[in-house]
N, C-alpha and C positions, 0 to 999 in steps of 0.2 A: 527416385531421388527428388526430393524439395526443392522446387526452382523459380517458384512461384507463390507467395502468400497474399490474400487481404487480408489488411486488420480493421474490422469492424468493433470498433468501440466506441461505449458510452460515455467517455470522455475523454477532450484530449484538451490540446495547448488552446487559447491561453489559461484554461481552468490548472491548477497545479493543486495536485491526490496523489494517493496512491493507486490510481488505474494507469493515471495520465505518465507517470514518473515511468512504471512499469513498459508500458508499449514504446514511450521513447529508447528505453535500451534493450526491448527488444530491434528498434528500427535502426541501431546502432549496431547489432550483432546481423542484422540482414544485410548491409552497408560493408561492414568485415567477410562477409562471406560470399558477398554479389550474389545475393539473391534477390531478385525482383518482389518488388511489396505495393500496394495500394493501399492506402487508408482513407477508411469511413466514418466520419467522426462527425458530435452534433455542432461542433465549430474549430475553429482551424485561424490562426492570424493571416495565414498565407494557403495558395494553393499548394506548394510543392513546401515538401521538409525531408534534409537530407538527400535531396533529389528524388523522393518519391511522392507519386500525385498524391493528392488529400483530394477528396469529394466530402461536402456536406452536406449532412439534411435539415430539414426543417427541423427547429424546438423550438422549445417553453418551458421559461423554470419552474419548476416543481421542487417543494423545500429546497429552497435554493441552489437545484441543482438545474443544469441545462439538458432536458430529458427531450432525445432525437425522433422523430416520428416515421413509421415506414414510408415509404413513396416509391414510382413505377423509376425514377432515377435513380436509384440503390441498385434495382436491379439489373438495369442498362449499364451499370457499371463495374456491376461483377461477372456479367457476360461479356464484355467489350474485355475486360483485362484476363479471364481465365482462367482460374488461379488451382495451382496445384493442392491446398489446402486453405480453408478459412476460419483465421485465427479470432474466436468473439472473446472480446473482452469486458468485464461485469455485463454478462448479454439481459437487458431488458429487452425496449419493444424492437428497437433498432438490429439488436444482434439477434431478437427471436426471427426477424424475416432471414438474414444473413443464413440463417443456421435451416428454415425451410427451404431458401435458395440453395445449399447446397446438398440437402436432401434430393430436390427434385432434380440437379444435375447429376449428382453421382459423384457429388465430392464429401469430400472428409472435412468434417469442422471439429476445432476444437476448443471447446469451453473454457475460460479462465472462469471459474466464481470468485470474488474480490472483495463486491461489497456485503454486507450485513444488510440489505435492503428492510425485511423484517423486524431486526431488529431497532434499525431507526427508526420503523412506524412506532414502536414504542416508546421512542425519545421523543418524538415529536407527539405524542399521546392520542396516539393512532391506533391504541394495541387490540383495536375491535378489527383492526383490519388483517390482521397477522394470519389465519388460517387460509384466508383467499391469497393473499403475497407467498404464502409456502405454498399452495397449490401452481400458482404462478410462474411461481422459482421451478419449480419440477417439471410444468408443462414447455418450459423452453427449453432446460437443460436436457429433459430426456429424448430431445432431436438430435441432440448433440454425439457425433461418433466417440467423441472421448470427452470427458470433463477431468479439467484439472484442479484443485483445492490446496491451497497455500500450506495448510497444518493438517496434522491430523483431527482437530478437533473439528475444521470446516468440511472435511472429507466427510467425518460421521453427521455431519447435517444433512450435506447432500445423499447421504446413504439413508438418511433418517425418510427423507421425501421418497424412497421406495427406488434412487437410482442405481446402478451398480456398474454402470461403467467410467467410474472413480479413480483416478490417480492424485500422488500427491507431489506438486511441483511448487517448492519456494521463491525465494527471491533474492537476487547476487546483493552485493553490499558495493561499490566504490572503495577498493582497499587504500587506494594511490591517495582519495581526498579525506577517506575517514580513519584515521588512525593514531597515535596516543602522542608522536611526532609533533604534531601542531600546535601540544600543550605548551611550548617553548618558544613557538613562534613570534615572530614581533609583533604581530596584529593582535594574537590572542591575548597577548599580555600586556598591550594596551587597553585591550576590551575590558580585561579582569581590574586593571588598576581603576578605570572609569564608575565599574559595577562596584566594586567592592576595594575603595581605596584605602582602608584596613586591614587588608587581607581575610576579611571575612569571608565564608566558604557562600559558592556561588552554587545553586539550586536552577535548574534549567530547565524549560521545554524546548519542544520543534513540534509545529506540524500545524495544521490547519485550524484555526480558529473557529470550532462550531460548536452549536452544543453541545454535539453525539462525543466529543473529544472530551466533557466536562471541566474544563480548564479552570473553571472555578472553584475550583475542588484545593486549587495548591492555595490558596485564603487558609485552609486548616493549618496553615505552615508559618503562617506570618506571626505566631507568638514565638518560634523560636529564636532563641539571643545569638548573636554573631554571624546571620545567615541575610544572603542578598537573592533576588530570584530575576531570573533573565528568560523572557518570552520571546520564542524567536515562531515568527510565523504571523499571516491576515487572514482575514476570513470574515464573517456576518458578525462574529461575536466581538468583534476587537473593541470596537466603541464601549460596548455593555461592561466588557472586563476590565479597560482603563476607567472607566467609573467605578466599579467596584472595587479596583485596588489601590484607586487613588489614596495617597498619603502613606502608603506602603511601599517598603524599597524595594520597588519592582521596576527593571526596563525593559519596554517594547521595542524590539528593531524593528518590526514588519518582518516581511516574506526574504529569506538567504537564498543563493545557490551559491554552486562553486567554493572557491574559497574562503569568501563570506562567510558562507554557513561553518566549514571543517574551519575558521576562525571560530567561532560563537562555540562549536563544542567543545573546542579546545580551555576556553573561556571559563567552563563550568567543571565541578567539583564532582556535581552530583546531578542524573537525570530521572525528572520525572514525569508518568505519563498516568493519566486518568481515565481513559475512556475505557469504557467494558462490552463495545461493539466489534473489537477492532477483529479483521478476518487474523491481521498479520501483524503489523507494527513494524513499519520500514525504521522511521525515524528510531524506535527501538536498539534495532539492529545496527543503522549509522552509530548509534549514543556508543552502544558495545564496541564495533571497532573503533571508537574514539576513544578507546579504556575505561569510559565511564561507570561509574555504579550505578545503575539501574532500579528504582523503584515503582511500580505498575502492579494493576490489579490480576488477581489472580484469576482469571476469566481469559477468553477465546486466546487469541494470537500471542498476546504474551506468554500466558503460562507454558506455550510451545518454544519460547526464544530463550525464557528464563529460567535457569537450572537454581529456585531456591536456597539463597545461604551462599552460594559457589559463584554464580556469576547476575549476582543481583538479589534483589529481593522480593518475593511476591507478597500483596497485603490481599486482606480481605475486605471488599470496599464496602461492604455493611457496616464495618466496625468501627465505630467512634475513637478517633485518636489513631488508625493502623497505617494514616500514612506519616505523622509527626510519631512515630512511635519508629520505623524501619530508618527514615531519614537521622534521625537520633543515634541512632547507632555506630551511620556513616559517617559521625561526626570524629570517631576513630580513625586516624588517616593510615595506621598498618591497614585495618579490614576493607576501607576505602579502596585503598594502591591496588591490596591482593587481588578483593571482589574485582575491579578494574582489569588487572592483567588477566585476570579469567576469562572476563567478559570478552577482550579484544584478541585472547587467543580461540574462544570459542567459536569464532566469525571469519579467523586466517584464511580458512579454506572456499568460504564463498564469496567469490568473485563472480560478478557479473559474467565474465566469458563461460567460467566453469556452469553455472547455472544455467545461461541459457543452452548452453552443448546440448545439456537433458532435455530441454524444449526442444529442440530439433529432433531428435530421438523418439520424443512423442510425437510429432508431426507422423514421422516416419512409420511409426507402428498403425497411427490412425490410416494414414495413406495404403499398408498394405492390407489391413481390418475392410478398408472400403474396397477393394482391389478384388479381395478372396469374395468376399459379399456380394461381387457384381457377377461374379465368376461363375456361384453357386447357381445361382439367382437364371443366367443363362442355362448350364446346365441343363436346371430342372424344364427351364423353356424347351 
């Protein structure tokens, strides 16, 4: 039995992603279960979160990310706490030692792949680099006793690199703060009289302000007549993008949580998202149990969240005019509502508790994988 976790990850608090978002509820589901956790992260506001220690290493941002470097105190600290299994999360250089460390003791680690690393060398016009980043990606993941993959479509990447001990584990939603309830709220409908004091239909993002997100992308959107657009979320790109939309009925909130944010979705008509890196697409997912109608390209993580026609719509981001072309559509409030209620029953069943249950599950399976391994291994001794 699991009594015991590190979590080694390449990102945590105060950065806010989708790694960082993820390990927090998993340290939430450790907390519910009184299981013992350490976390290894490249920065931390505090040493202790949730009553579990935080250790930091050294970093350096790298495309403005804060990229953690190995050091002989990573491993002073995964021997001092002992850990029944070692969870890496988006494992670069940080989680590649985590994932040697528990090779040479004889424990089980298990892999989250998360980010698109690759792919954003590409965004960042890097794409000379992409065959050594996949060689890369394959040489830390294949230490790994198990790796886990959001979709299926990030499962066949990792399968692509020649791995095979692949499973595919999602990610739970907030049902309590994201859901179609809020659109009635008093905050929401303050927010929507402020954005669109005509009742014009409100067009929305969430999520991290960067390039690899393409946010400049919903500009295709601003010749439509009776439509207001609401950006929720900071990031490197936010300056660039209030330049570029200035004069255009676009409001910025910055960075939501809580009910902030299940406000702002509530707020919006229709959600759209642009990046075509994405492993997963949380805020996707939040949009869906918020009843939203969904438009996002038909590429990695979305096309795994978005059931075409039924609970959203996918485009094709090549094509001139296919994201004012889908959004156009939604301008129908039956196919809005219905799309809507599809979307937010499509999402009913994953809750954060239920999803990570199956993370434990994989724990457990890796734990007994490494168990019979040592077994053999004797044995033959």
């Amino acid at each position: 039995m699991v009594q015991r976790v590190a979590v080694v990850t390449e990102s945590f608090l105060p950065q806010i992603n989708g790694v960082t978002g993820s390990v927090l509820r998993v340290l939430e589901t450790f907390k519910q279960r009184e299981i013992e956790a350490l976390v290894v992260a490249p920065t931390s506001p505090s040493s202790k979160h949730l009553g579990f220690s935080v250790r930091t290493a050294v970093s350096l941002p790298v495309l403005q990310f804060p990229v953690a470097f190995p050091g002989p105190s990573i491993t002073r600290s995964l021997d001092a706490f002992g850990p029944d299994v070692v969870h890496v999360a988006a494992p670069f250089m940080l989680g590649a030692q985590a994932i040697a460390w528990a090779n040479r003791r004889g424990v089980p680690s298990v892999a989250i792949y998360q980010t698109d690393v690759a792919g954003y060398l590409e965004r960042y016009n890097l794409s000379f680099a992409r065959p050594v980043m996949d060689r890369l990606i394959a040489g830390i993941h294949q230490g790994a006793t198990l790796n886990l993959a959001p979709t299926k479509d990030s499962a066949n990447y990792l399968q692509s690199l020649g791995l095979r001990n692949v499973e595919i584990w999602g990610r739970g939603v907030d049902r309590d703060l994201f859901n179609s309830s809020y659109r009635d709220a008093r905050e929401a409908l303050a927010l929507r009289r402020r954005i669109a004091p005509a009742g014009e239909i409100v067009v929305g993002f969430v999520g991290r302000l960067a390039q690899e997100k393409q946010v400049q992308r919903m500009s295709e959107l601003f010749g439509l007549e009776g439509v207001r657009f609401l950006v929720v979320g900071d990031g490197p790109e936010r300056a660039r993008l209030e330049e570029l939309f200035a004069g255009y009925p676009v409001t910025f909130t910055g960075a939501l949580t809580g009910l902030d944010l299940a406000h702002a979705y509530g707020a919006m008509d229709i959600f759209t998202h642009f990046g075509t890196e994405e492993t997963f697409g949380q805020t996707i997912q939040e949009a869906q149990a918020a009843g939203l109608a969904v438009v996002a390209p038909n590429v990695g993580g979305p096309r795994n969240l978005i059931e075409d026609g039924e609970t959203g719509f996918l485009v094709d981001h090549n094509e001139s005019g296919a994201y004012e072309k889908a959004v156009k559509r939604l301008f129908d409030l039956g196919l809005r509502s219905r799309v809507g209620r599809n979307a937010e029953a499509a999402v009913s069943g994953k809750s954060w508790s239920a999803n990570n249950a199956k993370l434990i599950g994989h724990y457990e399976n890796a734990l007994a994988t490494t168990r019979a391994r040592i077994a053999e291994q004797l044995e033959l001794a």
